[in-house]
N, C-alpha and C positions, 0 to 999 in steps of 0.2 A: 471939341475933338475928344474923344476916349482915350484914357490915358494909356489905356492896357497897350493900346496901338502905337501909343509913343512910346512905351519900353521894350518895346517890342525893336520899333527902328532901332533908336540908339543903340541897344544891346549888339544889334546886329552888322553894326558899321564896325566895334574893332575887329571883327573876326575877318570883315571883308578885307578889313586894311594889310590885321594882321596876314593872311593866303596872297594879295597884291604885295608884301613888300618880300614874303619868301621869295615870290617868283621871279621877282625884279635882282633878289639876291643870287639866285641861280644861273637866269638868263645872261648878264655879261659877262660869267665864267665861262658859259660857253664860246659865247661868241668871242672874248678874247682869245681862247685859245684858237678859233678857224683866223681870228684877225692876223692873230701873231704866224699864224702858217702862210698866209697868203701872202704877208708882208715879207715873208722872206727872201732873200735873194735866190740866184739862179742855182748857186753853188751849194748853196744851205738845204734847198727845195732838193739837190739830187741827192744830199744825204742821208735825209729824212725817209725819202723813195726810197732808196737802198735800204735799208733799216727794216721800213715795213716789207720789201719783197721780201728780203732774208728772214725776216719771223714768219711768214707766211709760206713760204720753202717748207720752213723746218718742221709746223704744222702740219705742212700736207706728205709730209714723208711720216710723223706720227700717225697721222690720220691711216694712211696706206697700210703703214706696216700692222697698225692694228685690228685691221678690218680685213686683211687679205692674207700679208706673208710670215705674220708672227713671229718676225725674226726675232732675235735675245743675242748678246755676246756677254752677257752673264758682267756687265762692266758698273761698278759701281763709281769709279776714282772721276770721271767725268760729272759727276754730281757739282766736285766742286766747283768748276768749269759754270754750273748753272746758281752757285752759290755766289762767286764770285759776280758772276752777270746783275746778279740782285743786289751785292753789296756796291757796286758801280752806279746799278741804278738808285740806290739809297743817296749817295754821295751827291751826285748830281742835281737830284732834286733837293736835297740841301742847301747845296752850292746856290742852288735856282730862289731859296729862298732869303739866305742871308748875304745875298753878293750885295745888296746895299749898304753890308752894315761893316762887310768886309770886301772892298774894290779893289785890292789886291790876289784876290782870292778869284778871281775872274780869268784866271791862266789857267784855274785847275779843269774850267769845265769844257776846253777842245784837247785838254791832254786826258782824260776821264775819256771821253767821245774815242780819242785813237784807238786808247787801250779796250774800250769795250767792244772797237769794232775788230781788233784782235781776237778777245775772249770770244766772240760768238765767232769765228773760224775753228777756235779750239773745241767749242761744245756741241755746236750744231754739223759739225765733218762728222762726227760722230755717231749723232743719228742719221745724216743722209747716207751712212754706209748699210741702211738696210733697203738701199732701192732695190727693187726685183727687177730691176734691170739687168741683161747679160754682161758681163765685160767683154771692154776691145783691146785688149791686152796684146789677143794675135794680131790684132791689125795692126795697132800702131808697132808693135815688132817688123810686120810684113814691110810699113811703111818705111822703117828705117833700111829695110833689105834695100829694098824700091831704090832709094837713094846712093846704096852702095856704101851704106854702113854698117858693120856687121861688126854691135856690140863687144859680144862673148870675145872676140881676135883682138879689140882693140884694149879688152880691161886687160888680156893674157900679156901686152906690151907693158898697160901703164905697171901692171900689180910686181915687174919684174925689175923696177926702179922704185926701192923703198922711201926715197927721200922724195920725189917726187907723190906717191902716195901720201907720205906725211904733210906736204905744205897742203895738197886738196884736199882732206881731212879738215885742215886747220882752217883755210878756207871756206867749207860747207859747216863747217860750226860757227863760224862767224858770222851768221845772220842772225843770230839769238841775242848776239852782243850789239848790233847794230839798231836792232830795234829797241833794247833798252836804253842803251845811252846817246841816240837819233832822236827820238823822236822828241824831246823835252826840249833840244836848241830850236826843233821849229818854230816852235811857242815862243820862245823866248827872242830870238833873232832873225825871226822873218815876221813882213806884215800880216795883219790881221787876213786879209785877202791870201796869201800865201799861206797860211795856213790853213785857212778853209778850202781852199784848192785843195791841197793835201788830204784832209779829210775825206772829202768830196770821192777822190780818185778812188783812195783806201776803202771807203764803203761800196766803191761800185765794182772794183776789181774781186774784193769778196765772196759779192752777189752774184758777179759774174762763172768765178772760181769754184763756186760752191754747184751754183744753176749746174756746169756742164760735167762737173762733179757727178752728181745725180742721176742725170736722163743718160751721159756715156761713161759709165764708172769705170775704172780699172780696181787690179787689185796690187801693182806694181809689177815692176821690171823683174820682181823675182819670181815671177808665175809662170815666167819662160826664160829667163836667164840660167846658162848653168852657175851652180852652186858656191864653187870652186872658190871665188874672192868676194861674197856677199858677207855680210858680216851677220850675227844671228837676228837681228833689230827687223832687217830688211826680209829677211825667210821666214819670219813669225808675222810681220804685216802683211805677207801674202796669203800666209797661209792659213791668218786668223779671218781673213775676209770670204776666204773657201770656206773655213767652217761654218761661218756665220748663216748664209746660205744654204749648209746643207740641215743646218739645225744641229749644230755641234756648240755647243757654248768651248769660246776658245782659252785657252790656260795663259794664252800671252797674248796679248793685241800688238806687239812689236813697236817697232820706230816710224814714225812717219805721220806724214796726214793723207794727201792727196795725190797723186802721179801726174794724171793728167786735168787740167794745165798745172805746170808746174808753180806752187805759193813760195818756192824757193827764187826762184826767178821771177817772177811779178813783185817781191816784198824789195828785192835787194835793186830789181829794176827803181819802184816805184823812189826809194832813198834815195838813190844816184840820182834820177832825175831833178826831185825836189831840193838838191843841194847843188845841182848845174851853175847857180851862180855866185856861190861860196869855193872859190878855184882850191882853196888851199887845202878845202877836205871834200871836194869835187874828184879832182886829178887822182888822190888816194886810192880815192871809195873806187871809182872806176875801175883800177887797177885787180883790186882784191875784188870787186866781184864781177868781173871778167875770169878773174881764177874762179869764182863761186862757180859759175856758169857750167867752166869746165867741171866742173866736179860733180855735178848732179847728175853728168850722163857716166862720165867717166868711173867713177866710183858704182855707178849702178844702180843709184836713187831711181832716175827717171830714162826714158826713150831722150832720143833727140826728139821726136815731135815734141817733146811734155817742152820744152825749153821752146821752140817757135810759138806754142800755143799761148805759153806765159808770155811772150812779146807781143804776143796779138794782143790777150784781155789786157794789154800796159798799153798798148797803142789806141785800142778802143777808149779804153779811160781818158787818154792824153786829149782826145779827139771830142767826147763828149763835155769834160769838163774845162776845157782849155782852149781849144780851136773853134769848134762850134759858136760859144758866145760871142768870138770876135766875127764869128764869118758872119754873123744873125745881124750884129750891130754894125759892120759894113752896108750890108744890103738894105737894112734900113735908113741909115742916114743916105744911101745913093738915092734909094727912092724917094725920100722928105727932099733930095736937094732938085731930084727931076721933075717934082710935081712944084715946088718952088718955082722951078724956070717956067 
């Protein structure tokens, strides 16, 4: 045999070897990561969905504004909002690499998950305030006439009881305190299953909050309430979401995030609920935000509808993450026991 042919072969087997073992290197990175997705439970699966719909939201409202309505509100301070979103995700993926070496450290990554499904409420409201979508501001106002509730009469009672005014104040600030110092006992003193519930809910109620955010915007209750007992927070978030649209870069973007459904009542629902069987800060929570409640219309924040609409997207969650699985795994097992017989 000619030798030239044999250094020819040999020469040519590491290089095969060497291109066969990248590939082999690459190939079960991938695949673990669809394995570990599939392998996930039902509750894990809806939060992951959630997650990609709401990045996928947020993109096509980029996508829109920059192709079509060219909106601006001239807002830089939400930056951090998408800085923080990155140092979360930094965290995480950390977490994801040394939980071996530290298995105590394995709390921090569905309390990371909460808070980040928080921050993307805070950054992405944001950008979906340049839908070109009309608001339904007059309706849901109309809607509450419908009912026979006529805001403007009802704030001119409460605003005329100062101590009354002050406990609702104190009430509708207390969801800021509730979700800091909430959400960490879930972790810690409910099961692993209870807690991803909770995740679960929180990312779909978001998705959901955000979604109808979008396609039916408002600009709040101060776009048709008279002025009289708004506070300036509340007259500057309506007034910054008019400018925004008309191509005015606005000087104040105001207080708030979204009207309708109300994230004031979905957030303070979603707590209450997830602590139903903790009585002795069950019964509390209840209490205080049953006042919240009151105060998101009473105060002026929101319509009554914004407050039914936040019990819906909590009921919807409750139903998808919670009810649904048991009804799926009844009718399965009836049907395993009827074909059994």
């Amino acid at each position: 045999m000619n030798t030239s042919n044999i250094d020819v072969i040999t020469s040519s087997k590491p290089e095969l070897n060497r291109n066969f073992r990248i590939e082999r290197i690459k190939a079960p990175h991938i695949s673990k990561i669809i394995r570990i997705i599939l392998n996930l439970n039902y509750t894990n699966k809806v939060t992951l969905f959630c997650y990609l719909l709401t990045l996928a939201l947020s993109v096509f409202s980029v996508c829109v504004n920059s192709m079509l309505t060219h909106y601006s509100s001239g807002e830089t301070y939400y930056t951090k909002y998408l800085f923080l979103t990155m140092l979360l995700c930094t965290l995480m993926l950390l977490v994801r690499i040394y939980r071996k070496h530290l298995p105590a450290i394995k709390l921090f990554v569905p309390l990371l998950c909460a808070f980040f499904s928080l921050v993307i409420v805070l950054t992405f409201s944001n950008v979906l305030r340049f839908t070109p979508i009309h608001t339904i501001d007059l309706t849901l106002y109309k809607l509450d006439l419908m009912l026979g509730i006529d805001q403007n009469q009802i704030m001119n009672w409460v605003f005329s009881h100062k101590y009354l005014v002050l406990v609702l104040r104190l009430a509708y600030a207390s969801l800021g305190f509730q979700v800091i110092f909430l959400t960490l006992p879930i972790f810690i003193f409910f099961s692993q299953k209870s807690s991803e519930s909770f995740l679960a809910k929180l990312a779909l109620v978001n998705l959901l909050g955000l979604t109808i955010y979008y396609f039916f915007p408002t600009a709040s209750p101060a776009s048709v309430l008279s002025h009289q007992h708004l506070v300036s927070g509340q007259i500057n978030l309506a007034l910054a979401f008019k400018q925004i649209h008309q191509g005015i870069i606005p000087s104040d973007l105001g207080d708030g995030l979204i009207s309708f459904p109300s994230f004031h009542i979905i957030w303070s629902t979603l707590y209450t609920y997830t602590f139903r069987t903790k009585r002795w800060v069950f019964y509390p929570l209840l209490v205080l935000n049953a006042i919240l409640a009151c105060s998101t219309f009473l105060l002026g924040w929101h319509y009554f509808v914004d407050i039914v609409g936040g019990w819906f997207v909590m009921a919807v969650a409750i139903f998808v993450v919670d009810v649904y699985p048991k009804l799926s795994y009844k009718n399965n097992k009836q049907k395993t026991q009827t074909c059994n017989a």
